[in-house]
N, C-alpha and C positions, 0 to 999 in steps of 0.2 A: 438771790441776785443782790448783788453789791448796789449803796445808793450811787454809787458813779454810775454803776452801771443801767441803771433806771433813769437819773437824771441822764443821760444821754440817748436812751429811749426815747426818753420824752422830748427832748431836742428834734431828733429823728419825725418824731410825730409831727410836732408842729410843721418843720422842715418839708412835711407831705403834708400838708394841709388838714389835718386832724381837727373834726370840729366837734359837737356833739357828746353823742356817751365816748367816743372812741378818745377823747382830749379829756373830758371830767374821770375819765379810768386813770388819770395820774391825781388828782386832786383829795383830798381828803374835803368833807364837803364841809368844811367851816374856816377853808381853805382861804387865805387874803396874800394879795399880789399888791405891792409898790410898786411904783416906777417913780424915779426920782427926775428933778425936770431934766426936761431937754430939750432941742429943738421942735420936734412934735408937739409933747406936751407939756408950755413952759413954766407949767405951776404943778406939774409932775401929777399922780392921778394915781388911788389906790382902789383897789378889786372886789371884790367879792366873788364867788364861782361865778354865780350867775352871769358877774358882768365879763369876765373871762371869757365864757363860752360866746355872751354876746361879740364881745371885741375877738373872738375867733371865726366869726360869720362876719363881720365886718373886711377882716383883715383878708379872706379867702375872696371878697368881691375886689378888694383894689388892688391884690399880687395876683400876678397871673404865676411865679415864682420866688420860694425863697431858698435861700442856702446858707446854711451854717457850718462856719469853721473851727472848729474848735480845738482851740492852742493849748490849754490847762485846764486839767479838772485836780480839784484837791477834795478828797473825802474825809471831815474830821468828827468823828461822831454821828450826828443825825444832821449834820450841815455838808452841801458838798458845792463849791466857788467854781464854774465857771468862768473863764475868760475868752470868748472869743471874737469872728467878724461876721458879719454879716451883711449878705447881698441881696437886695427884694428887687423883682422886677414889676412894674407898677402896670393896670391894664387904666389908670388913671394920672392925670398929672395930680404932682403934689409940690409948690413950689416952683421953682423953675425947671424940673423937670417933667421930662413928659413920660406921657403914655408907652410904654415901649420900652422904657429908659429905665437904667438902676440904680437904684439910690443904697448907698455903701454906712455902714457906721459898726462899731466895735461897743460889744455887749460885756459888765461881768454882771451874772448873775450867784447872787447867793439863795440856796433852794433849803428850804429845812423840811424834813421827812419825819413823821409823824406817823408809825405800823406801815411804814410803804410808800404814804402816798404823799404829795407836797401840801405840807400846812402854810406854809409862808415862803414867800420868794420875794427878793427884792431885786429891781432892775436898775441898772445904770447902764444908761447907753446914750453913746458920742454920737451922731448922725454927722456927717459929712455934707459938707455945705449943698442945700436942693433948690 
């Protein structure tokens, strides 16, 4: 399998709400995720698996749904750039929006694969005013 095509697997996962072995089955386990800031987190916040899987049981209690768009994947070696948007519907307010309500922002992720599975991802993501 191509790493495009794994990274969008893996998109696919989350997208179903993948938590558990079934989410740490793409991770390589010394695996570290950035998020650069943003509205959410405005001092931006990096990962470890562990805290991954946590913030994946976090994030399945306050979307009742998410959907991901994805506009460009580029595959360059062991690195493959996401660009897309994404829609989460919240079973929680966050912000001014409410419970019920979608909250919109546009993701690029850089993922790098290491025998398969992701050793490092870095998250930039816009959120749309909530």
């Amino acid at each position: 399998m191509s790493l495009e095509r794994r990274a969008r697997a893996y998109v696919a996962a989350v997208e179903a709400g993948a938590t558990g072995e079934e989410l740490a089955a793409f991770y390589h386990p010394d695996a570290v995720q950035e998020e650069f800031p943003n509205r959410l987190n405005p001092a931006g916040v990096k990962r470890t698996l562990d805290d991954i899987l946590l913030g994946a049981e976090a994030g399945r209690k306050l979307m009742s749904r998410q959907i991901f768009d994805i506009h460009t994947a580029t595959e360059v070696g062991d690195r493959v750039v996401l660009e897309m948007s994404w829609t989460g519907y919240l079973n929680a307010p966050v912000g001014m929006t409410r419970a019920g309500e979608a909250m919109k922002a546009r993701f690029a992720q850089v993922i790098e694969f290491e025998d398969g599975l992701i050793i490092r991802q870095r998250n930039y993501d816009c959120f749309d005013p909530f």
